[in-house]
ROSE-4610 file (N, C-alpha, C; in Angstrom, 1 decimal, always signed):
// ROSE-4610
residu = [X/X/X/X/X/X/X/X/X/X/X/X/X/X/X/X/X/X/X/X/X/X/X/X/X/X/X/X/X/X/X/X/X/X/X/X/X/X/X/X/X/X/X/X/X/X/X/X/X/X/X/X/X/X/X/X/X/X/X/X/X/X/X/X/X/X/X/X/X/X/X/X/X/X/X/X/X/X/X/X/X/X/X/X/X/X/X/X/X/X/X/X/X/X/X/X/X/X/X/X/X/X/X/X/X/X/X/X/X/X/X/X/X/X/X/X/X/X/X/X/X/X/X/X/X/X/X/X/X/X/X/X/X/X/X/X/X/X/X/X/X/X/X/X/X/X/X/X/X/X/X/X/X/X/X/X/X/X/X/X/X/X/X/X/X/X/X/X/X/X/X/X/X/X/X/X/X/X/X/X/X/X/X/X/X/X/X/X/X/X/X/X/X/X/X/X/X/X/X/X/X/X/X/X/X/X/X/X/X/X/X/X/X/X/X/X/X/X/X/X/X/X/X/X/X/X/X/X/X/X/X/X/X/X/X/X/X/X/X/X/X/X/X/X/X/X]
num = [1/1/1/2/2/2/3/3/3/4/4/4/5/5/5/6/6/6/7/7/7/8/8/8/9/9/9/10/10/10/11/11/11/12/12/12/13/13/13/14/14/14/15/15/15/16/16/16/17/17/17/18/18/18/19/19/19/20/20/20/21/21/21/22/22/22/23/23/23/24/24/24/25/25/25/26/26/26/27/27/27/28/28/28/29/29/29/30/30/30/31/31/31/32/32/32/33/33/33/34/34/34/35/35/35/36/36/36/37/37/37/38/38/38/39/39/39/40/40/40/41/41/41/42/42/42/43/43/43/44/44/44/45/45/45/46/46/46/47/47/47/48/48/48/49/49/49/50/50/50/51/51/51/52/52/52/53/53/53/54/54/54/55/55/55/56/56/56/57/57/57/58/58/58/59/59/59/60/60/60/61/61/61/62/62/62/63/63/63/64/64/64/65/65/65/66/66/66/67/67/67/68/68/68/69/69/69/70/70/70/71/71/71/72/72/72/73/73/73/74/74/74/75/75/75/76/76/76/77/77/77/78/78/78/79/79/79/80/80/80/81/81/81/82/82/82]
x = [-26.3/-27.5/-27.7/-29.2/-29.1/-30.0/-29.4/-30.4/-30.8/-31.9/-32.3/-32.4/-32.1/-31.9/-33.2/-34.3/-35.5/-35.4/-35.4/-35.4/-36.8/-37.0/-38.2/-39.4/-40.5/-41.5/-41.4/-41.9/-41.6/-43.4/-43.6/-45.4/-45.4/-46.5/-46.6/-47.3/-47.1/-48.2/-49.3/-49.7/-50.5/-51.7/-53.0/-54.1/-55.0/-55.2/-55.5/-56.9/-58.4/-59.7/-59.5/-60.2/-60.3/-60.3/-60.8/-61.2/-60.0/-59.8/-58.3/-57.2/-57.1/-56.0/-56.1/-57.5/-57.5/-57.1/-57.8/-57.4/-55.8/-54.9/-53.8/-53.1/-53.6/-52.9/-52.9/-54.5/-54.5/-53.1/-52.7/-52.0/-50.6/-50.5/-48.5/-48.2/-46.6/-46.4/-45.6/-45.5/-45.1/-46.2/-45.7/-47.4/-47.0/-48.4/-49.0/-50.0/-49.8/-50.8/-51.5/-52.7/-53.7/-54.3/-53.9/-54.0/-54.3/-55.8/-56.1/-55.9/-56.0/-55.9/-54.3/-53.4/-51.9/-51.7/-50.5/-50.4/-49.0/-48.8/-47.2/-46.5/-45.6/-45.0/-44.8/-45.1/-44.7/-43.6/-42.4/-41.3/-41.1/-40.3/-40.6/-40.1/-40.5/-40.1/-38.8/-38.4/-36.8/-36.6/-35.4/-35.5/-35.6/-36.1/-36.3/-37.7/-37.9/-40.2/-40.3/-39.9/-39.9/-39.9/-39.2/-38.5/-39.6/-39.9/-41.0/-42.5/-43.1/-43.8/-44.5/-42.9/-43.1/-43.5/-42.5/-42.4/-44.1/-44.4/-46.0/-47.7/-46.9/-48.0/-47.3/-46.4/-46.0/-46.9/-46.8/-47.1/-48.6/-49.1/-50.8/-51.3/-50.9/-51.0/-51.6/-50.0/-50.1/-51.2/-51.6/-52.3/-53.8/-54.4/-55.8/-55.4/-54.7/-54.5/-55.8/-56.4/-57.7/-58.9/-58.7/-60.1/-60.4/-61.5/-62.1/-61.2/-60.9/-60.2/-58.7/-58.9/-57.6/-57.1/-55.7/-54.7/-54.2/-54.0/-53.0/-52.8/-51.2/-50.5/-50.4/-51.4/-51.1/-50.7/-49.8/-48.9/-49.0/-48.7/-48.3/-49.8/-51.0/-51.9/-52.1/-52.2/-52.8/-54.6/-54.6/-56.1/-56.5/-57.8/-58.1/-59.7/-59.6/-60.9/-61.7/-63.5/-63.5/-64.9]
y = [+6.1/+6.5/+8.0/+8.9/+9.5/+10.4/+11.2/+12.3/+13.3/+13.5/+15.2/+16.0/+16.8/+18.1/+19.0/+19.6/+20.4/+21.4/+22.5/+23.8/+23.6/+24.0/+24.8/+24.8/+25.2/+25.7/+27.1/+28.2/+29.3/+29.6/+30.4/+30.6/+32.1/+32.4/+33.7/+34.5/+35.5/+35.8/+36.8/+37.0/+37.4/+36.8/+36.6/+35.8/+36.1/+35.0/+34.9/+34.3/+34.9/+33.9/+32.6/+31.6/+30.3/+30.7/+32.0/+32.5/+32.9/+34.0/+34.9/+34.0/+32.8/+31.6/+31.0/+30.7/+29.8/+30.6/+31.9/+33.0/+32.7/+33.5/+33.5/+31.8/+31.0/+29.4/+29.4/+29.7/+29.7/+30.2/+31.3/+32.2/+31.7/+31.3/+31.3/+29.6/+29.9/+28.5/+28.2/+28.5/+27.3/+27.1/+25.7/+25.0/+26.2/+25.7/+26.6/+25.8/+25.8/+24.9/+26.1/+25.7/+26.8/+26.2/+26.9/+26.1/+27.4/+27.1/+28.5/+29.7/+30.5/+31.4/+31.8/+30.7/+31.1/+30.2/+30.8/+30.0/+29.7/+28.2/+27.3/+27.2/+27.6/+27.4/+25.6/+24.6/+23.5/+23.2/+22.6/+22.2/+21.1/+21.7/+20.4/+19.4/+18.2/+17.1/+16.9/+15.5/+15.4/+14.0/+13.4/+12.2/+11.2/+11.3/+9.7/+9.7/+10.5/+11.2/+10.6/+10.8/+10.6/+9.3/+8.3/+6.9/+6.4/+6.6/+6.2/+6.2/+7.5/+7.5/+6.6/+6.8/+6.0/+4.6/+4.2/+2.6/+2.0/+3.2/+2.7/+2.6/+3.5/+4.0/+2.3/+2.2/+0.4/-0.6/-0.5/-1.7/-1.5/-0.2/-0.4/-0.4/-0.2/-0.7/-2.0/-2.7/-4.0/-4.8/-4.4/-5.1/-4.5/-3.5/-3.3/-3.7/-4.5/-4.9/-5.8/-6.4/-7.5/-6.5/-5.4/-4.8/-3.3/-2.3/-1.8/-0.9/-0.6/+0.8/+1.3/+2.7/+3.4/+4.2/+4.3/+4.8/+5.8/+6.8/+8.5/+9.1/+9.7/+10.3/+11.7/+12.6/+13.9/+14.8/+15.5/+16.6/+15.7/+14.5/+14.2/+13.8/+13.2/+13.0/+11.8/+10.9/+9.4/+9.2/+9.3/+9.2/+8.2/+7.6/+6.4/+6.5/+5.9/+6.0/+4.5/+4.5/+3.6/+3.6]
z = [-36.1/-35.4/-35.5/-35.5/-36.0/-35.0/-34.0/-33.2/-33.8/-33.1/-33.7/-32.7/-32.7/-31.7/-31.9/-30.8/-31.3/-30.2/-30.4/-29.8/-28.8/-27.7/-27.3/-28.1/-28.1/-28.7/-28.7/-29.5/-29.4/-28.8/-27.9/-27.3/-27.9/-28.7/-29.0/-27.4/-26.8/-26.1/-26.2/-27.2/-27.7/-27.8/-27.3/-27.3/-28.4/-29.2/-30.2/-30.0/-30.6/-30.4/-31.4/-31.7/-32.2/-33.8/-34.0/-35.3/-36.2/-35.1/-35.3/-36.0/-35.2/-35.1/-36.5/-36.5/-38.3/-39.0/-39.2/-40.1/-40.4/-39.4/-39.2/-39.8/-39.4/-39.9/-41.6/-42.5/-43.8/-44.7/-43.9/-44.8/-44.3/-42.8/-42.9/-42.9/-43.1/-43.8/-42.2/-41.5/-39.9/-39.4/-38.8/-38.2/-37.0/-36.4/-34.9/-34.6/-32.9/-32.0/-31.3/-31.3/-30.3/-29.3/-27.9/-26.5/-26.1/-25.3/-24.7/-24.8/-26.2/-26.6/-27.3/-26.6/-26.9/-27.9/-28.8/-30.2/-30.0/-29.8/-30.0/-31.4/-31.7/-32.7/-32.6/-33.7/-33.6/-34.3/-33.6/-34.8/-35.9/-36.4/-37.6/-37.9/-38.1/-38.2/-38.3/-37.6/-38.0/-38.9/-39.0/-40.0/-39.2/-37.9/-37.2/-37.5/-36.5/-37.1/-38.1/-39.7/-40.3/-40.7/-40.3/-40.4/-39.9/-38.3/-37.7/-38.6/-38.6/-39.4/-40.9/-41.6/-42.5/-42.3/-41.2/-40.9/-40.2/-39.3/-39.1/-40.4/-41.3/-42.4/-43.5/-43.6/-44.1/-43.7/-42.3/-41.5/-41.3/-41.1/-40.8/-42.4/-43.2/-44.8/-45.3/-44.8/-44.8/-44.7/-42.8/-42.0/-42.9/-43.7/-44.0/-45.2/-45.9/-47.5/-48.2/-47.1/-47.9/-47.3/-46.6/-46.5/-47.4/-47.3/-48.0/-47.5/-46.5/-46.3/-46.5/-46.8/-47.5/-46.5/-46.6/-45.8/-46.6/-45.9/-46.4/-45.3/-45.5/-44.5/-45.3/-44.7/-44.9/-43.9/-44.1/-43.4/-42.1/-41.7/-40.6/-39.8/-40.6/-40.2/-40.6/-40.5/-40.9/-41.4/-42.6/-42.2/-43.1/-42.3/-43.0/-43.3/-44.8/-45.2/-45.5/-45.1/-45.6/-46.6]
């Protein structure tokens, strides 16, 4: 069995507008949440996330197999097209 251990979130406090923030996201490579002006460092995935993940993007697969729509898991987003 396999835990993962995740630190805190790190909160910048520096208040960042909605603009500032995108800017700022394009160019660095750690995610960042923007919540009221304050920007959360988000941590990164562990190998259960992962397992899980996988195991729901299989199974909701499955289940749309005779219909028109398409499944993709990007950066941790699920999106489905139809």
């Amino acid at each position: 069995m396999v835990f993962a251990q995740t630190s805190p979130p790190e909160v910048i406090t520096t208040r960042l507008t909605l603009d500032e923030y995108r800017a700022m996201e394009e160019t660095n490579p750690e995610r960042h949440e923007y919540r009221n002006g304050e920007i959360i460092t988000m941590s990164g995935g562990s190998e259960s996330h992962s397992a899980i993940a996988s195991n729901f993007l299989i199974t909701l697969g499955f289940l749309l197999r005779d219909t028109d729509f398409r499944l993709y898991n990007s950066q941790g987003y699920f999106i489905l097209i139809e």
